[in-house]
C-alpha positions as CSV (number, residue, x, y, z in Angstrom):
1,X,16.5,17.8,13.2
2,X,12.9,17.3,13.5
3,X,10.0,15.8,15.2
4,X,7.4,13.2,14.2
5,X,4.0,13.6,15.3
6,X,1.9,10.8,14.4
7,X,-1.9,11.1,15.5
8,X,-1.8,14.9,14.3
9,X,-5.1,15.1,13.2
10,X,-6.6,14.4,16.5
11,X,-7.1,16.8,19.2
12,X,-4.4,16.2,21.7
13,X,-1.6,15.5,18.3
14,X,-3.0,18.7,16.4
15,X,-2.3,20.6,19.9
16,X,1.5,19.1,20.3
17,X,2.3,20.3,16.7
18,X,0.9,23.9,17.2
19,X,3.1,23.7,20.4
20,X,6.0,22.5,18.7
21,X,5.6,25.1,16.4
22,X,5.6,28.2,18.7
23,X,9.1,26.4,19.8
24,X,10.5,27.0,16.0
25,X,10.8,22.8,15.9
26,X,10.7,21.2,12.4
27,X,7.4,19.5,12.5
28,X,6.8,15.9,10.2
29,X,3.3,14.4,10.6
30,X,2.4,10.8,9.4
31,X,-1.3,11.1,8.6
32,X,-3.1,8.4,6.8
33,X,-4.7,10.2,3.2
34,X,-8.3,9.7,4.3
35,X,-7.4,11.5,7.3
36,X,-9.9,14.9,8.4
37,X,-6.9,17.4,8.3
38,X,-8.8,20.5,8.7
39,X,-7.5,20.7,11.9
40,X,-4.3,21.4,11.3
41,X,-4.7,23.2,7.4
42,X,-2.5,25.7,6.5
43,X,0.4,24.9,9.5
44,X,3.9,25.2,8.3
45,X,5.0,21.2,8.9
46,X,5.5,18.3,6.4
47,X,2.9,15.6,5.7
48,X,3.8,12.1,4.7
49,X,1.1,9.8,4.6
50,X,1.0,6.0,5.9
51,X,-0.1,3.9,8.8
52,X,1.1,3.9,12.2
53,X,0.3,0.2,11.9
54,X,2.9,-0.2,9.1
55,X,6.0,0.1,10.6
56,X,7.8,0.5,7.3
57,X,6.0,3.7,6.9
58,X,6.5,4.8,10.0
59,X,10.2,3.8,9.5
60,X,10.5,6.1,6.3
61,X,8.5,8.9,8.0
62,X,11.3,9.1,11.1
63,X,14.4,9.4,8.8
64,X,16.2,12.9,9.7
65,X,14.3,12.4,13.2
66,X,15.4,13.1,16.8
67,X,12.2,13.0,18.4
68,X,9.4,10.7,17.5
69,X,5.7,11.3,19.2
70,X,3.4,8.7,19.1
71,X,0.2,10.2,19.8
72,X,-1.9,8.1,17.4
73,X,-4.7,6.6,18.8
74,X,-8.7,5.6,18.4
75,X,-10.4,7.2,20.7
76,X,-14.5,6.9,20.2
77,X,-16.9,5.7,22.7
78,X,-19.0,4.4,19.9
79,X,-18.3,2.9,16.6
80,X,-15.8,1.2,16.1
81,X,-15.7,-2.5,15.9
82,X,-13.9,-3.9,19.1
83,X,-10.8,-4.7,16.9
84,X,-10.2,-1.9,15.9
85,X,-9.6,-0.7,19.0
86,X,-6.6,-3.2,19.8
87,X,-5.7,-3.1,16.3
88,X,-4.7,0.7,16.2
89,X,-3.8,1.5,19.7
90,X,-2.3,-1.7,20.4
91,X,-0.6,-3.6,17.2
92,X,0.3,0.3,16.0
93,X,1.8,0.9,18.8
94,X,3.9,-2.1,18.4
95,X,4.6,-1.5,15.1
96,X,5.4,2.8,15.4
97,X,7.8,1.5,18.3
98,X,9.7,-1.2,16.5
99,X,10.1,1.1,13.7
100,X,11.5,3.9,16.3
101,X,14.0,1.2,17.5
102,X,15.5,0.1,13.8
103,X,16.0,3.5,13.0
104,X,17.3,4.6,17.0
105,X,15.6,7.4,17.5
106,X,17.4,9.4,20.4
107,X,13.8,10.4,22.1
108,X,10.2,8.7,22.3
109,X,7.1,10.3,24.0
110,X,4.4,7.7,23.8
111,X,0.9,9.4,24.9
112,X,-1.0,6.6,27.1
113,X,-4.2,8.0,29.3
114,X,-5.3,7.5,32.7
115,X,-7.2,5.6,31.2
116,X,-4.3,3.2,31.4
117,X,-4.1,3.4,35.2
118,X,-7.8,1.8,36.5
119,X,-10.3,3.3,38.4
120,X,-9.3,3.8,41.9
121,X,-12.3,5.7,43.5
122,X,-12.7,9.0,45.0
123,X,-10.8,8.8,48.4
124,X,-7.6,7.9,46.1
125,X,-5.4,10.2,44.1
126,X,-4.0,7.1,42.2
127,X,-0.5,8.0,41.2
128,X,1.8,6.3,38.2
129,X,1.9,3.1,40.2
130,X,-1.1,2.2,40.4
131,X,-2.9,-0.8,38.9
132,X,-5.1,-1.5,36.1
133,X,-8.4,-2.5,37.1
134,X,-10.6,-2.0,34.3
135,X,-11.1,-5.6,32.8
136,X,-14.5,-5.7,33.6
137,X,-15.7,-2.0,32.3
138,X,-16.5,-3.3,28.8
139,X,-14.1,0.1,27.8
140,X,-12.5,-1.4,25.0
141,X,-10.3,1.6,24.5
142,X,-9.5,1.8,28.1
143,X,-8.3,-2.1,27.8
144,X,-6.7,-1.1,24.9
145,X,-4.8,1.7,25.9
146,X,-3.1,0.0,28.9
147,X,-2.2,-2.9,27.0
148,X,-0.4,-0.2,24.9
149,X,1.4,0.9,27.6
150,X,2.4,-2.2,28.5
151,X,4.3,-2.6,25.1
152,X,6.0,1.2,24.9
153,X,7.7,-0.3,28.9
154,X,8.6,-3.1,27.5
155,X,9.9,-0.8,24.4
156,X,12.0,0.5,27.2
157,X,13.5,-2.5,28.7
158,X,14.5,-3.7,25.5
159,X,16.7,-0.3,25.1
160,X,14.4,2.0,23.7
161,X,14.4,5.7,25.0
162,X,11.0,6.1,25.4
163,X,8.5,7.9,28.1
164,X,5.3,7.3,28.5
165,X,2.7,10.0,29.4
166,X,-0.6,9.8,31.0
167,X,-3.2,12.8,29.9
168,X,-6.1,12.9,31.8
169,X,-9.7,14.0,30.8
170,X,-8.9,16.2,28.0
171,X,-10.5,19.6,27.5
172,X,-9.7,22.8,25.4
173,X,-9.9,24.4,21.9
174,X,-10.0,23.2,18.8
175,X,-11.7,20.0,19.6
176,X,-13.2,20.0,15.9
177,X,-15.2,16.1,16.2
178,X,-15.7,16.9,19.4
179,X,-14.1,14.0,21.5
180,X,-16.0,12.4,24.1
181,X,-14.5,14.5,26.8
182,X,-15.2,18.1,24.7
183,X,-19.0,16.4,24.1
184,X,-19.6,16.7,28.0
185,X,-19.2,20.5,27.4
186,X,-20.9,20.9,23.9
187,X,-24.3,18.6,25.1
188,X,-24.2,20.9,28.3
189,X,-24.4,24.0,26.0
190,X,-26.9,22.7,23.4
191,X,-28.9,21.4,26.4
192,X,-29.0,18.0,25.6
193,X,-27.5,16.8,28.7
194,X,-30.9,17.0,31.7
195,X,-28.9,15.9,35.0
196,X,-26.6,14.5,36.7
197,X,-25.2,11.4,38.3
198,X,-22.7,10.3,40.7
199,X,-19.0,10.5,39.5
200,X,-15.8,12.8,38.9
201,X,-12.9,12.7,37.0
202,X,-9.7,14.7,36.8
203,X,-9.8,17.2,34.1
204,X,-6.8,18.8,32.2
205,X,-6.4,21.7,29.3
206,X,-4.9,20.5,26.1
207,X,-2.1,23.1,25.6
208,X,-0.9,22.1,29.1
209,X,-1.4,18.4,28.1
210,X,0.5,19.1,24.5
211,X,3.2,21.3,26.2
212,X,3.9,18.3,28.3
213,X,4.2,16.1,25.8
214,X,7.5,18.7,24.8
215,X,8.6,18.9,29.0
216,X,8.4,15.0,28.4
217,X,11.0,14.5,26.0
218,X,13.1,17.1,27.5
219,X,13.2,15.8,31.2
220,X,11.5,12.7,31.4
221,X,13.1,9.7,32.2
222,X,13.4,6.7,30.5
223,X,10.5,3.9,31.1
224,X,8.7,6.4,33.5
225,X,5.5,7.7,33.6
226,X,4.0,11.1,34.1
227,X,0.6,11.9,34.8
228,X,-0.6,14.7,32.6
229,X,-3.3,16.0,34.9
230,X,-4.7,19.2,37.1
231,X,-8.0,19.4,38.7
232,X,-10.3,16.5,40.4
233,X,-13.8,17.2,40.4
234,X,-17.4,15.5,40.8
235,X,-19.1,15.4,38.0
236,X,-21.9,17.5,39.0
237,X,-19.1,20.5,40.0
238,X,-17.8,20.0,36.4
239,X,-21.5,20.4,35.0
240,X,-21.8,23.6,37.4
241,X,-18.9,25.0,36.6
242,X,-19.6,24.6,32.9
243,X,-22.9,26.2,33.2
244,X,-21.8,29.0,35.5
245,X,-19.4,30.2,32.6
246,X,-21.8,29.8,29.5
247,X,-24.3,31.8,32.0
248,X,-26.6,29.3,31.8
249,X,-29.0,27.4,35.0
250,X,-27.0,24.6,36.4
251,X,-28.2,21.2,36.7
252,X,-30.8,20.3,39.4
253,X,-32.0,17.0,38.6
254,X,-30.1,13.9,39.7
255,X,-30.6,10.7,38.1
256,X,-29.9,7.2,39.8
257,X,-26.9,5.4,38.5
258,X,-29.0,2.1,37.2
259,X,-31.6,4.5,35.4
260,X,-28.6,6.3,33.6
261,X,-27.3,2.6,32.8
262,X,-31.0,1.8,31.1
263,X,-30.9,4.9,29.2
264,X,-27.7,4.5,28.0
265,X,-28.7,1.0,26.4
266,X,-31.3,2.2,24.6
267,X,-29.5,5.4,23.3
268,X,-27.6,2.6,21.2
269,X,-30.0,1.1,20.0
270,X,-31.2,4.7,18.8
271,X,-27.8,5.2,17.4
272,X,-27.7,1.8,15.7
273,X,-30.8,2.9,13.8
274,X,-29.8,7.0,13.1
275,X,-26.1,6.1,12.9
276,X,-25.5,9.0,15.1
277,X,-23.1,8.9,18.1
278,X,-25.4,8.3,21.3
279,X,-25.2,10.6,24.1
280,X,-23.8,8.2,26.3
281,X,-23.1,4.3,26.0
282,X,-23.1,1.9,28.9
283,X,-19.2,1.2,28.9
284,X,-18.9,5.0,29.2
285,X,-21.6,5.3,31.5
286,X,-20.1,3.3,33.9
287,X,-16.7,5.2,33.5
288,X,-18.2,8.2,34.2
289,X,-20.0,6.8,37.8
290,X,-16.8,6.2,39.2
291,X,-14.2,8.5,40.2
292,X,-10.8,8.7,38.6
293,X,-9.2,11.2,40.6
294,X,-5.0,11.1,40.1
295,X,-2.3,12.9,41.8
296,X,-0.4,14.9,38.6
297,X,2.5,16.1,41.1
298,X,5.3,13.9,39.9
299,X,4.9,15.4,36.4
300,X,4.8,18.9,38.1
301,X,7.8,18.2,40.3
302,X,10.0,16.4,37.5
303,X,9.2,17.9,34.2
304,X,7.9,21.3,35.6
305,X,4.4,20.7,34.1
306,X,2.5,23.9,34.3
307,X,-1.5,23.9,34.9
308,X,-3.7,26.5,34.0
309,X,-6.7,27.2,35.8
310,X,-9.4,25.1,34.9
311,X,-12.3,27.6,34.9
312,X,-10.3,29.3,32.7
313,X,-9.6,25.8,30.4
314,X,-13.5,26.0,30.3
315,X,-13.8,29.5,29.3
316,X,-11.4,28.6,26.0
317,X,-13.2,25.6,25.2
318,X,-16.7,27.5,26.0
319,X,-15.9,30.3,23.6
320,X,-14.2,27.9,20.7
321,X,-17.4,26.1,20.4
322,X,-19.6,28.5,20.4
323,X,-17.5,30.4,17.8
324,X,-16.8,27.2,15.5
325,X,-20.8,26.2,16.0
């Protein structure tokens, strides 16, 4: 039998196949035929092509399939038209899940974010429980993503075997566009990032996050979550530890929260005129002043999620950029 990946082409997806590979799993992709593929060129795994908003394709794509995962998502902190966002992360994931339950797939992973789980400050390691609070943010595909979420649960109640996972802040190889999580590292490197402000996240490497995905539809339970997560850190120890590694100074200068906010608004308007990504934009800005620190130890408990040191996470992502430009 084999396994559906949809949102291959994307960092986390593209990491999942290569993991599914190394396991000797049959690997079908649904990838849309303007899709960037470079990523994953030159794998052994089957392409059909379609739309995880069309559940007919998606339908077609899972026939001969015991495990389906939905990894497809939009994730840019610039760009896109608000729609879009709730148009692919949202409506497709009501449409790849539907399709999953006409054809009764035995297993679903469907790959949410913390993202999904609010903002909860730094003296609380939120766990799976806790409650969105992002309404106000302005971060479109943090709205988006939870109300995703709340479909693939209610996917479950109505019978569906699916389990949802929570990556954190994503980091690692092969982050080709790069995401907005791999463009903290790369503006660090190429010096475009001058200081720092208050904040911290909790930051995770993608083979860890990709192998969970696999732990998930082995062990997971039905309708549960699982944080997909390993170290919390400030913001400025991130920075550090990223400049510490690429043997470069670390960051001295810190900038006050509402003169990052400013900047931020007028590096859209620079974007809106270049039609390059901005360094940072205002909904992202305030994302990254508050801390979204999570406790990961129910995935590490129940599905025996493994962590790899994140210094060394760095190191891989450090040396894939600077070897891929």
């Amino acid at each position: 039998m084999k396994s559906l990946v949809t949102g291959a082409t994307g960092f986390i997806g593209s990491a999942l196949v290569r993991e599914l590979l190394k396991d000797g799993k049959e690997v079908r992709i649904l990838v849309r035929k303007s899709s960037n593929t470079k990523i994953i060129d030159g794998l052994d795994i089957e392409k059909v092509y379609g739309d995880v908003r069309d559940k007919d394709a998606v339908g077609a794509a899972l026939k001969g399939c015991d495990t389906f995962y939905q990894a497809a998502a939009l994730y840019e902190s610039w760009g896109p038209s608000k729609r879009d966002y709730y148009d692919v992360n949202v409506e497709g994931t009501k449409a790849s899940l539907q399709a999953a339950m006409e054809q009764g797939v035995p297993k679903v992973v469907h790959t949410s974010s913390i993202a999904a789980l609010g903002n909860h400050g730094r003296e609380t390691l939120a766990r799976e429980d806790a409650e969105f609070n992002g309404w106000k943010t302005g971060a479109h595909y943090n709205i988006s993503k939870y109300l995703a979420e709340v479909e693939a649960l209610k996917f479950a109640q109505k019978g569906l075997p699916v389990v949802v996972v929570n990556p954190a802040i994503v980091i690692g190889v092969r982050d080709i566009r790069p995401t907005p999580s791999g463009r903290i590292i790369a503006d660090v490197l190429n010096k475009r990032t001058a200081g720092y402000f208050d904040g911290g996240g909790n930051f995770v490497d993608v083979e860890d996050v990709a192998r969970g995905h696999i732990l998930a539809a082995a062990k997971g339970k039905v309708g549960e979550k699982y944080i997909l997560g390993n170290v919390n850190m400030t913001l400025k120890e991130f920075f550090d530890l990223v400049a510490d590694v690429a043997g470069m100074q670390r960051l001295k200068t810190k900038f006050p929260f509402p003169a990052v906010l400013a900047v931020s608004y007028l590096y859209v308007l620079t974007a809106a005129i270049t039609k390059k990504p901005p360094t940072l934009t205002p909904a992202l800005a305030r994302l990254n002043h508050s801390y979204m620190y999570f406790d990961p130890s129910k995935a590490v408990k129940e599905l025996g999620f493994q962590q790899t040191p994140i210094r060394t996470t760095v190191e891989k992502a450090i040396n894939w950029f600077r070897e891929n430009g």
